[in-house]
C-alpha positions as CSV (number, residue, x, y, z in Angstrom):
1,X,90.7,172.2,93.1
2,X,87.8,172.3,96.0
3,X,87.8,173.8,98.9
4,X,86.4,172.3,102.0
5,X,86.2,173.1,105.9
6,X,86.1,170.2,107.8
7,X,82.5,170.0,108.9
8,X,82.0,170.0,104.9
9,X,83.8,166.6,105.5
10,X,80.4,164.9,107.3
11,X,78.1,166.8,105.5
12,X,79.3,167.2,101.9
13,X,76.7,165.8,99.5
14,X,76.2,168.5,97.1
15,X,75.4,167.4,93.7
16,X,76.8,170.1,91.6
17,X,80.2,169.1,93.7
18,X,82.8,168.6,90.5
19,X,84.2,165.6,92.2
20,X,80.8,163.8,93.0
21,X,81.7,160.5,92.0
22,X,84.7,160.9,94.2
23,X,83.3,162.5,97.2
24,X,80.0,159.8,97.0
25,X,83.0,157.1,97.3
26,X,84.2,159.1,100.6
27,X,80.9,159.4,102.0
28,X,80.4,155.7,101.7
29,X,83.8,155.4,103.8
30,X,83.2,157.9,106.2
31,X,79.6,156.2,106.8
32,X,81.5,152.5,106.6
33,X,83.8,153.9,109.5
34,X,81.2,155.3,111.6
35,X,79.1,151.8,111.6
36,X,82.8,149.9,112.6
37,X,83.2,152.2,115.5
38,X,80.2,152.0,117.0
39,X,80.5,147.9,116.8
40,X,84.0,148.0,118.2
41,X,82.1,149.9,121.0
42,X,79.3,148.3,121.5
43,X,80.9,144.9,121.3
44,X,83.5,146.3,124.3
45,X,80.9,147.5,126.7
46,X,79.1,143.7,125.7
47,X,82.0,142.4,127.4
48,X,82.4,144.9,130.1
49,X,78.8,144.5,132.0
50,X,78.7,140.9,130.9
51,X,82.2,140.4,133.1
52,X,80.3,142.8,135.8
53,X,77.5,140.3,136.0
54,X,80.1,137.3,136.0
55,X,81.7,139.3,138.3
56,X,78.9,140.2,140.8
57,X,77.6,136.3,141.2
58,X,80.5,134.1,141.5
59,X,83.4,136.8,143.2
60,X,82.8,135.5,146.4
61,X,83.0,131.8,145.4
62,X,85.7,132.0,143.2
63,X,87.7,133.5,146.7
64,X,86.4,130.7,148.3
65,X,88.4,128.1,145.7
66,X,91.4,130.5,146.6
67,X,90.9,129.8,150.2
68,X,90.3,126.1,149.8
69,X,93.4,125.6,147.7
70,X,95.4,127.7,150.1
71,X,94.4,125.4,152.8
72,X,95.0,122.4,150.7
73,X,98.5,123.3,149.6
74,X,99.3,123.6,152.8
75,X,98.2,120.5,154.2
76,X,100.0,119.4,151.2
77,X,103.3,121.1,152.6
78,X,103.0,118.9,155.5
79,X,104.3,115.7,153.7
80,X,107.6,117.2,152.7
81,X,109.4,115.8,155.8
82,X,108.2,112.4,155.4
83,X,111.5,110.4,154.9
84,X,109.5,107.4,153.4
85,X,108.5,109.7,150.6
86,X,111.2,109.6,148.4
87,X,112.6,109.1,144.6
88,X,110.0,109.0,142.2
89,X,107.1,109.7,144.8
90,X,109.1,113.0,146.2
91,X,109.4,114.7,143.0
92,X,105.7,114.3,142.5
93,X,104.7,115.3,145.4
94,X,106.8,118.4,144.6
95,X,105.4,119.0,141.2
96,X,101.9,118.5,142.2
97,X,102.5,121.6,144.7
98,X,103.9,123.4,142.0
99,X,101.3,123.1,140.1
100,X,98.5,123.9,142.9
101,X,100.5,126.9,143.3
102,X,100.8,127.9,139.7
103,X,96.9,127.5,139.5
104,X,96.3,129.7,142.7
105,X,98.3,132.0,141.5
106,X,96.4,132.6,137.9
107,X,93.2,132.8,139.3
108,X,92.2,136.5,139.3
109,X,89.8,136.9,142.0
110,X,92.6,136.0,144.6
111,X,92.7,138.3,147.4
112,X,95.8,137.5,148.7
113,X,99.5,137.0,148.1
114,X,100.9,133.6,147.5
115,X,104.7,134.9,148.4
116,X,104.4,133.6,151.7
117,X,103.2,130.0,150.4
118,X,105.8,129.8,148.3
119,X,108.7,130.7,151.1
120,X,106.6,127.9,152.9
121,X,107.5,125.8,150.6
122,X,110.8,126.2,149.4
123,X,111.4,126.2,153.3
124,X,109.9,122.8,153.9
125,X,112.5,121.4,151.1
126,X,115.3,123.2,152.2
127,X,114.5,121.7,155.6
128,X,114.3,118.0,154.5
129,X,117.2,118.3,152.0
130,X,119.7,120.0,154.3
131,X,121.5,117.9,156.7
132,X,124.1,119.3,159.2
133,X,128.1,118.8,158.0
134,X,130.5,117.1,160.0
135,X,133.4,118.1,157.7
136,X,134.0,120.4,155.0
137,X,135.4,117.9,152.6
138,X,133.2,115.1,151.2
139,X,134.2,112.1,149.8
140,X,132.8,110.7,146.5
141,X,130.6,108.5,148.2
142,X,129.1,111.4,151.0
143,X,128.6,113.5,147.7
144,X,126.7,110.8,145.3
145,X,124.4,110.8,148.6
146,X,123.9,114.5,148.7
147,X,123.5,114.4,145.0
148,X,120.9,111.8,145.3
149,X,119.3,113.3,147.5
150,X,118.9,116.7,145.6
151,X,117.1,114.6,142.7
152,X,114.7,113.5,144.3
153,X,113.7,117.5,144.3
154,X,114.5,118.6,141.8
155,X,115.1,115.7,139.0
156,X,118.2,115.0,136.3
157,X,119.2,118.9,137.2
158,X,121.2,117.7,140.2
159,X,123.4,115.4,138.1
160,X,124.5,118.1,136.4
161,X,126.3,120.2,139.4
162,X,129.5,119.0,139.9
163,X,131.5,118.2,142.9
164,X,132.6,121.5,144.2
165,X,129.5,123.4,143.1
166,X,127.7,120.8,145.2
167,X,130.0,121.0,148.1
168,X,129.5,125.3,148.2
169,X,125.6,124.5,148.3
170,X,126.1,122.2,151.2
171,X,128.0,124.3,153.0
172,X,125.8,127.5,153.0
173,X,122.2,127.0,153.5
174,X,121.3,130.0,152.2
175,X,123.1,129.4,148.8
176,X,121.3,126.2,148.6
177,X,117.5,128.0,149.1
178,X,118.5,130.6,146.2
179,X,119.2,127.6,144.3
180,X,115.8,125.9,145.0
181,X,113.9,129.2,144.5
182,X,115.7,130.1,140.9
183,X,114.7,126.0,139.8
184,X,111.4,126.3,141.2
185,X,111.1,129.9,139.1
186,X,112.6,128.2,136.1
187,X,109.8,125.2,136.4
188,X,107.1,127.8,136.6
189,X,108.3,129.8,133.8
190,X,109.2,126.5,131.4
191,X,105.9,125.4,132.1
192,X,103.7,128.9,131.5
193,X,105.6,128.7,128.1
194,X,104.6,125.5,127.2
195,X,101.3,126.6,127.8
196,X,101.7,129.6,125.6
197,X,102.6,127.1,123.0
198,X,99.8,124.8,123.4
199,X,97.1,127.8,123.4
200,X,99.2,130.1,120.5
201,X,96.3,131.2,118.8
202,X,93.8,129.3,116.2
203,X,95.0,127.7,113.2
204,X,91.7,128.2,111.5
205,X,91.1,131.7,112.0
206,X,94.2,133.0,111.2
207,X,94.1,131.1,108.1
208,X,90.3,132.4,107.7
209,X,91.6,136.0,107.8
210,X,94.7,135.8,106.2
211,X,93.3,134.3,102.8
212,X,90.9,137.5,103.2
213,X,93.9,139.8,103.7
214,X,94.1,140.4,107.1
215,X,95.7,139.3,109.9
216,X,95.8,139.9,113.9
217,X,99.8,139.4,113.5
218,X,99.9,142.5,111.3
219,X,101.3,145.3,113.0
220,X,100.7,148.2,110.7
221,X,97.7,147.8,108.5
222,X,98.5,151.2,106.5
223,X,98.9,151.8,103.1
224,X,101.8,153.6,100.9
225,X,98.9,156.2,99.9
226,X,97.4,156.4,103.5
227,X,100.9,156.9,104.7
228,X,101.5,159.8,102.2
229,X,98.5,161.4,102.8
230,X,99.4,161.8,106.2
231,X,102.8,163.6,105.4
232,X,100.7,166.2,103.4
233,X,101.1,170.0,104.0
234,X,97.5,170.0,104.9
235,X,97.7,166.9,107.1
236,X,100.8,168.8,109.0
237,X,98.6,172.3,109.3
238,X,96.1,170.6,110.7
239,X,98.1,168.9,113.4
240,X,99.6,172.3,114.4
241,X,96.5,174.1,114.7
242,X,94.7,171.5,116.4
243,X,97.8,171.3,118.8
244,X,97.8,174.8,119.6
245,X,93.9,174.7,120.0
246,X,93.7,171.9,122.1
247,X,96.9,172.7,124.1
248,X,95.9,172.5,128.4
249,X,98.4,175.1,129.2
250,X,96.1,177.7,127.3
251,X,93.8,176.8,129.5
252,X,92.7,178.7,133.4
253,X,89.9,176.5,134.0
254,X,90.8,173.8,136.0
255,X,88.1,170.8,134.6
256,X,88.9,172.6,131.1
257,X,92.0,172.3,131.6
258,X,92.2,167.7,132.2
259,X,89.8,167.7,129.1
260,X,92.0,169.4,127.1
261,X,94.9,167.3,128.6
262,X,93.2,164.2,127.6
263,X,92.3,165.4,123.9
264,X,96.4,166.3,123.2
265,X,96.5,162.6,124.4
266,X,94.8,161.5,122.1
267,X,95.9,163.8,119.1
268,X,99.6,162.8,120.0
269,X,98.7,158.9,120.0
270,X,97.0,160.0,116.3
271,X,100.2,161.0,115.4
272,X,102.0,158.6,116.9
273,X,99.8,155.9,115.0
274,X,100.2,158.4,111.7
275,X,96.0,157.6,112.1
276,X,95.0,160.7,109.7
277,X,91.4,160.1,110.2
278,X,91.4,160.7,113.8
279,X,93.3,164.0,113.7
280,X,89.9,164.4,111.4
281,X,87.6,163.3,113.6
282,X,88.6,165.8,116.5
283,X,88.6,168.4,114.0
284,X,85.4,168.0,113.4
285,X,84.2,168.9,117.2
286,X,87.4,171.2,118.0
287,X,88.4,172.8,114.6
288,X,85.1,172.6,112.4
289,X,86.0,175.1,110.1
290,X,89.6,174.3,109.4
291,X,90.1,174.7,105.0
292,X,91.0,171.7,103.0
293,X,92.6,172.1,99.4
294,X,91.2,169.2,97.7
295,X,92.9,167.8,94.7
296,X,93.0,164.5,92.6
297,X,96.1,163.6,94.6
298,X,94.7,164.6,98.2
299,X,91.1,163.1,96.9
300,X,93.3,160.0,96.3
301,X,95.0,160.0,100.1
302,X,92.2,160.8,101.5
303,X,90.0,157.9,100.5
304,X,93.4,155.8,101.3
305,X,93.5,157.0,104.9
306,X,89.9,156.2,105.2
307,X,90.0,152.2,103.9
308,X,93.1,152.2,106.2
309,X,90.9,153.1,108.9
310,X,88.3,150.7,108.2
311,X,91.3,147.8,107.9
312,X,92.5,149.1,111.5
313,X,89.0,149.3,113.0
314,X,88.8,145.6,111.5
315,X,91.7,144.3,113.0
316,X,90.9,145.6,116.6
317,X,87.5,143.8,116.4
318,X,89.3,140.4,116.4
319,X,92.4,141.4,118.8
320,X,89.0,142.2,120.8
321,X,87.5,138.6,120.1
322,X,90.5,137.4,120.6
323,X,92.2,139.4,123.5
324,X,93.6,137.1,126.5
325,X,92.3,139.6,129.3
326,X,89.9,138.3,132.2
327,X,86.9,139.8,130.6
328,X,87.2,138.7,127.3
329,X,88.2,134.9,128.5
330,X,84.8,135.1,130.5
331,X,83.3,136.3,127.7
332,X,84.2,133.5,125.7
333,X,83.8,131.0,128.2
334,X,80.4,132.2,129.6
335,X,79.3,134.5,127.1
336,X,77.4,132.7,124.5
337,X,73.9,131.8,123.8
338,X,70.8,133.6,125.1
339,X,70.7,135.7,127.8
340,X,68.6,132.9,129.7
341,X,71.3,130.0,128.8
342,X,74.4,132.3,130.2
343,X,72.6,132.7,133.2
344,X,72.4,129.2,133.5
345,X,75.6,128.5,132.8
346,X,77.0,131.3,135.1
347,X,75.0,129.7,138.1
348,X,76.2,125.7,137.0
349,X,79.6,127.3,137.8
350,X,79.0,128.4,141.1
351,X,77.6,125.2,141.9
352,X,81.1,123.7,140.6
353,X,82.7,125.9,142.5
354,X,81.1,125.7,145.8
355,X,81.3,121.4,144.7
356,X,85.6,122.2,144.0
357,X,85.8,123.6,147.8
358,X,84.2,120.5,149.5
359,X,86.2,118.4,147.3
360,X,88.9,120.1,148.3
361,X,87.7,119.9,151.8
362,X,87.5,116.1,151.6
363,X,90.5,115.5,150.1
364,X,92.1,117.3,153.0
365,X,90.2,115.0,155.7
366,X,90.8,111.6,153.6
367,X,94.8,112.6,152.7
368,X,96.0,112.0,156.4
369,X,98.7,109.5,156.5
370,X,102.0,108.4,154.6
371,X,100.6,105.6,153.4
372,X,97.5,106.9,151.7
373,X,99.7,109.8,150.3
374,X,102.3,107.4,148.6
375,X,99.1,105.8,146.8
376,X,97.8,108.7,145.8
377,X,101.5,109.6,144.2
378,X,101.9,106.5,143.1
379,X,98.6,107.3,140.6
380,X,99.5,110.5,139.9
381,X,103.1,108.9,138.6
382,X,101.0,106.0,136.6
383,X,98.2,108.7,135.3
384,X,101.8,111.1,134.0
385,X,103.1,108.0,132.6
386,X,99.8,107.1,130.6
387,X,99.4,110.4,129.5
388,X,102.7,111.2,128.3
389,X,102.4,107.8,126.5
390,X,99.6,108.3,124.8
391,X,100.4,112.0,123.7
392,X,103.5,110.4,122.1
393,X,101.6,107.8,120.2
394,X,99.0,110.2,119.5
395,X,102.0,112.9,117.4
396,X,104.1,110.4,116.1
């Protein structure tokens, strides 16, 4: 049996060391660890300024979309109490503000709440739908109206409500806008979904990594041996000394004091993770000479908790290729090439964007009567209608 303190752990490369062969296999681990870290770092901070720079030169235009589309929506809004807009043409009109409002309210560079756009809106239909009662009991006829009516916002959905659940929303307005608000909610959330759907991940690289034996999907990456190891005797001394050294209440100095908060952070989330190796690695700075009895059997965990480490480290470098967060989405998007070419690229976007507001801004000027509007539905209809055609065709 050997007997090591932990700074022995970096260091150890003594020859005469009965368990060389083992402990050379360690060292390369240890090494193969250090290199994965550092990537995994370097790789995040990549990301980090890059998004600062993306950040820094297209902010301000970015708000200026927000702005634009604000302005647009509600010019948009305008057309709701147009009576000759209707059927078909009406529930377009509807989803195409939806959908200006779903987009406003992804973009991250938004300054401002959408909340009161979207009581705007549900307003303006409540408005138009809602027509004063002359009695309290409809007739068949009076209700297929009503019912009508309510399709035209909000599609097949209204055929659905029966007779008296129709009547109750008639007869309080304020019933009848909850009602809008919780379908317009459901049509947001149906459609985000879909989009999840659509964008799940990539087909090739989760087969790339899973015929290598790995996986992002995989949530614990340890091994029966790794886990073992770090239910040793040694393992669990090491976690209590390391908890009483590291613990902030022995501690009078104030800035002492958060630092040593923050390390029992991260020795708890160690635990928490059963992550043996970095329980090691702050031993190394905080408990340097803490004594390991090193056996064939802990030899054996050890170098499991180590390749365990290496398959975690692994697996975080794709989650952060992969992630879905602002920075890394700019970072795929805008990210590639030379340093020169995403330059380039980051100032073609501004250009887009500052082209997007004056599109906007035209649109806005040219969109000014009923008729034009109920061409421009009509198109959007005809483009749905061709699309959703062709995407049948296309998976049949």
């Amino acid at each position: 049996m050997t007997t090591l303190t932990i700074t022995d752990f970096a260091t150890q490369s003594n020859s005469n060391n009965p368990a060389n062969k083992e402990w050379r296999k360690l060292q390369k681990l240890w090494h193969e660890i250090d290199k994965k870290q550092a990537r995994n770092q370097r790789y995040e901070k990549k990301v980090s300024d890059f998004f600062e720079q993306f950040k820094g030169q297209v902010q301000t235009h970015e708000q200026s979309v927000c702005i634009a589309v604000e302005k647009y929506i509600r010019h948009l809004l305008t057309f709701i109490p147009r009576k000759t807009i209707k059927g078909s043409q009406r529930e377009a009109l509807y989803a195409w503000i939806e959908d200006e409002l779903r987009a406003l309210d992804a973009n991250p560079f938004r300054q401002f709440s959408i909340e009161p756009l979207r009581d705007d809106f549900l307003q303006a239909v409540l408005n138009f739908s809602h027509k004063p009662l002359q009695k309290l009991n409809l007739d068949a006829e009076e209700l297929d109206y009503f019912r009508e009516d309510l399709a035209d916002m909000i599609g097949e959905k209204a055929f659905s409500l029966s007779d008296e659940e129709l009547t109750n929303l008639l007869k309080e307005p304020s019933d009848l806008k909850k009602f809008l608000e919780m379908f317009i909610q459901e049509t947001f959330h149906d459609s985000d979904d879909e989009t999840h759907e659509d964008t799940d991940g990539n087909a090739f690289d989760d087969d790339f990594f899973h015929h290598r034996g790995y996986s992002h999907h995989e949530h614990q990456v340890s091994s029966e041996k790794g886990l073992a190891f770090f239910k040793d005797k040694e393992i669990t001394m090491l976690y209590r000394q390391l908890a009483n050294r590291l613990h902030p209440d022995k501690e009078h100095d104030p800035q002492k004091k958060q630092h040593k908060k923050e390390l029992m952070q991260q020795l708890s989330q160690a635990k928490k993770d059963k992550d043996t190796v970095a329980m090691i690695l702050l031993a190394q700075t905080h408990l340097p000479d803490f004594e390991f009895k090193l056996d064939k059997k802990t030899f054996s965990g050890l170098q499991a908790a180590l390749e365990d480490k290496i398959r975690q480290l692994n697996q975080a470098y794709y989650q952060q290729q992969q992630g879905s967060d602002i920075q890394s989405q700019v970072w795929k998007k805008f990210g590639g090439g030379s340093k020169h070419s995403r330059e380039k690229t980051i100032t073609e976007y501004t250009l887009h964007l500052s082209s997007q507001v004056k599109e906007l801004e035209r649109e806005i000027t040219e969109l000014k009567t009923v008729k034009k509007m109920q061409s421009v539905l009509r198109s959007r209809i005809e483009q749905e209608f061709i699309y959703e055609l062709l995407e049948h065709e296309f998976f049949e």
